[in-house]
C-alpha positions in Angstrom: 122.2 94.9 120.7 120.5 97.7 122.7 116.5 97.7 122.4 114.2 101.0 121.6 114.1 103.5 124.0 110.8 105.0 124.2 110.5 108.0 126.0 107.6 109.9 127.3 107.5 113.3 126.8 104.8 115.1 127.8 101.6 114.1 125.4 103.9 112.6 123.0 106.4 109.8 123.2 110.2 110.4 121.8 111.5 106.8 120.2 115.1 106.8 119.6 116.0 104.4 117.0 118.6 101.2 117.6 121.2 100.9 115.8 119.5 97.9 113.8 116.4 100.3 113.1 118.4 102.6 111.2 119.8 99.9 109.2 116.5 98.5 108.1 115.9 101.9 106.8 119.1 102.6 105.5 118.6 99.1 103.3 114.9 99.8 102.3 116.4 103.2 101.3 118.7 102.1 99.6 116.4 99.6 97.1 113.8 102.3 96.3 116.5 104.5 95.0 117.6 102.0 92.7 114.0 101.5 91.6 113.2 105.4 91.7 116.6 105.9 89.7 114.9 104.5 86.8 111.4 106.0 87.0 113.4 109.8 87.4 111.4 110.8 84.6 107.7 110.5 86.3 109.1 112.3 89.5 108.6 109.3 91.8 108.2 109.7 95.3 108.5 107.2 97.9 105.8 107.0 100.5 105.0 105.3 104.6 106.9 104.5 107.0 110.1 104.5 104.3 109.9 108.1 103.6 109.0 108.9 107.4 111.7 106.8 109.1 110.1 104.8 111.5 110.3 101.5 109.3 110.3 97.4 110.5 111.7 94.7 108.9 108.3 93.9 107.3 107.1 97.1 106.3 106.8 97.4 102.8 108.3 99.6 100.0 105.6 102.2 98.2 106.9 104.0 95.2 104.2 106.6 94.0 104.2 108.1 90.5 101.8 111.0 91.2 100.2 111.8 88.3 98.6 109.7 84.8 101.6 108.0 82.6 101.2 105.5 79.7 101.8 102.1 81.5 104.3 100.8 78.8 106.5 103.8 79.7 106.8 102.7 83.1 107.5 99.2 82.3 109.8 100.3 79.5 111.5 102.0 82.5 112.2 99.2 84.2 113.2 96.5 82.0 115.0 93.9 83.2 113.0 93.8 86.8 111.3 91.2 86.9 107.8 91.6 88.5 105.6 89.3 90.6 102.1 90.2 89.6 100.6 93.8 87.5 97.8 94.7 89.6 94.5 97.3 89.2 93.4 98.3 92.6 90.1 100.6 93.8 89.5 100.8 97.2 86.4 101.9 96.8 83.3 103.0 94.1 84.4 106.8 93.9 88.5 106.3 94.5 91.0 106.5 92.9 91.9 103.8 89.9 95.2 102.9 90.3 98.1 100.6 88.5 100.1 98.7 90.7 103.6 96.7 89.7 104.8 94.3 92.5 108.6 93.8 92.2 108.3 91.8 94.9 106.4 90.9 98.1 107.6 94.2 100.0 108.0 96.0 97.0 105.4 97.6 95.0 104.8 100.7 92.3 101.8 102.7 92.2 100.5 104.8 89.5 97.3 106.4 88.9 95.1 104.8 85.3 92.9 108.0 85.7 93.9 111.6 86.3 93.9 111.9 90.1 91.9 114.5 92.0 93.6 117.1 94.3 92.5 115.2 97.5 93.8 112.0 96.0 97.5 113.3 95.8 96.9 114.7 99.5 96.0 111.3 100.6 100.3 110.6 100.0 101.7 113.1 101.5 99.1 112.3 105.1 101.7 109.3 104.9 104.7 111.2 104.3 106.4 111.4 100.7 110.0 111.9 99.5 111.3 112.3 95.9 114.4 111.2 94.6 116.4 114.1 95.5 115.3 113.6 98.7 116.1 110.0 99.3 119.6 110.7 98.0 119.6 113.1 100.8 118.8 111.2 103.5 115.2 113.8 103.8 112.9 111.8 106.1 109.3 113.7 106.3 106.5 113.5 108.8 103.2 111.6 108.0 100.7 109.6 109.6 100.8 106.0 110.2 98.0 103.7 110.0 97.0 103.9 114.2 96.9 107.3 113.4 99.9 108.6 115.1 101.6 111.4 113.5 105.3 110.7 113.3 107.4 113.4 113.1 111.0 112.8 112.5 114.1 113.4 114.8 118.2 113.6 114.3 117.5 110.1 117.4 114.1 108.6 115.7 110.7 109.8 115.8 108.8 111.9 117.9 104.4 110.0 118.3 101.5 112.4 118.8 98.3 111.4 118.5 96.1 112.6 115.4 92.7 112.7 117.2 92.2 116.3 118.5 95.2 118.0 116.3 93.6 117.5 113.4 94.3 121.2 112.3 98.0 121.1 113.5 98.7 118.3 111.9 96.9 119.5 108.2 99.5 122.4 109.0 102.6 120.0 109.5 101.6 118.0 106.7 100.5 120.8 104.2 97.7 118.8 103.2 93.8 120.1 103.8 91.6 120.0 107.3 89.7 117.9 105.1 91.9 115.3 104.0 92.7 114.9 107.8 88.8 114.9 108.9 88.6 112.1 106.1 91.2 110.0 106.8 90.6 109.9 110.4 86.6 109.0 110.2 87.9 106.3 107.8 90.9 104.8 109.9 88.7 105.2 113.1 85.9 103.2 111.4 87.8 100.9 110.3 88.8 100.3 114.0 85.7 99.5 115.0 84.0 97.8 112.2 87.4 96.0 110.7 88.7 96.2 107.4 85.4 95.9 104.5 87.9 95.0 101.5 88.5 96.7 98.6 86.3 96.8 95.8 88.7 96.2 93.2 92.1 94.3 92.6 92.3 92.4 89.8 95.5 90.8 88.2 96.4 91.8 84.5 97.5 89.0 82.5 101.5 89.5 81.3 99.9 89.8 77.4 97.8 92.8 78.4 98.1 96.2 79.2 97.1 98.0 82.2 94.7 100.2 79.8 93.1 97.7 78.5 92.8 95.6 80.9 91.1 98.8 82.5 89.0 99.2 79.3 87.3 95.7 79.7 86.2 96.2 83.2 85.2 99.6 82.7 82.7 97.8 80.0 81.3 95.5 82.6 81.3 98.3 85.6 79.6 101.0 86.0 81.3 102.3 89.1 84.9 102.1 87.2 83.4 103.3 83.6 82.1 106.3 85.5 85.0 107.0 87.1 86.9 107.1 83.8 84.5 109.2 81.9 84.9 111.6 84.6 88.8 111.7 83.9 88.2 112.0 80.4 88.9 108.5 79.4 91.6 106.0 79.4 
């Protein structure tokens, strides 16, 4: 089977997919749909490298529901899936508090426990996002990876330019704010140099328990996360 072909053009490289590239995507496609199929009703988007196109036989599936919905609604949604583990996740003190349900180890739903900010939202579409109508039509959307290479896709695979420098044309591509970019590029390039600090919160919720509750009892015992929720006006 023929490898990649990467070509340079310019300041930016062209990669033209293999045939065994686009089936990755094709299959990875095809399994959030099923998934997104039964969350229709909370407009879920797909997100990364699934919704750009530029996917590898690890990367991971991440479903988005982009805005505050009572957890039992979701998991009413998809009965019968069984899940791995029901995750709350903060990646830092004044982030976003966010459910997550992992279907499986490549697989994973994300949903926001607090009403999410504007900026928040905008941190989804830096990655690249596609809703349902748009995976059923084969829509693949730039976004920025995590080496901060804007992939913009083609009809052969991807065009790569670097992020560094562009920050304003890429805010434009994207249709996300200069400051989102500036944000996400001091954060990614820190991250390079420092390495990853963790994240301040992931804790597993016990099958008997809700995601709001759970929520509630470690917003009693931190003030970081109880703030955050008051400022949302509550759970």
């Amino acid at each position: 089977m023929p490898r990649e072909k990467v070509v340079r053009v310019w300041d930016e490289r062209e990669v033209v997919y293999s045939p065994k590239r686009w089936r990755i995507l094709k299959e990875k496609r095809e399994k959030a749909l099923k998934i997104m199929e039964r969350l229709e009703q909370f407009e879920p988007h797909v997100y990364g490298s699934v919704a750009r196109g530029d996917v590898r036989k690890d990367s991971d599936i991440d479903i988005v529901i982009p805005y505050k919905v009572p957890s039992f609604l979701i998991e009413l949604s998809l009965e019968g899936i069984p899940f791995e583990k029901r995750r709350i996740v903060m990646a830092t003190p004044w982030h976003l508090i966010k459910g997550h349900i992992e279907i499986d180890e490549e697989t994973t739903i994300t949903f926001p426990l607090v009403e999410p900010k504007d900026r928040e939202i905008e941190f989804y579409k830096w990655g690249g996002m596609v809703d349902l109508w748009g995976l059923k039509t084969n829509l693949r959307v730039p976004g920025v990876n995590k080496k901060l290479i804007l992939i913009v896709p083609t009809e052969k695979g991807h065009i790569e330019r670097e992020v560094i420098g562009r920050e304003s044309e890429v805010a434009k591509i994207l249709g996300v704010s200069i400051d989102i970019v500036q944000e996400r590029v001091k954060i990614l390039t820190r991250r390079d140099s420092i390495g990853r600090t963790g994240i301040y919160l992931n804790e597993e919720v016990p099958d008997w328990m809700s995601f709001e509750e759970a929520l509630k009892r470690i917003a009693d015992r931190d003030p970081n996360v109880r703030k955050r929720v008051r400022e949302s006006g509550g759970i």
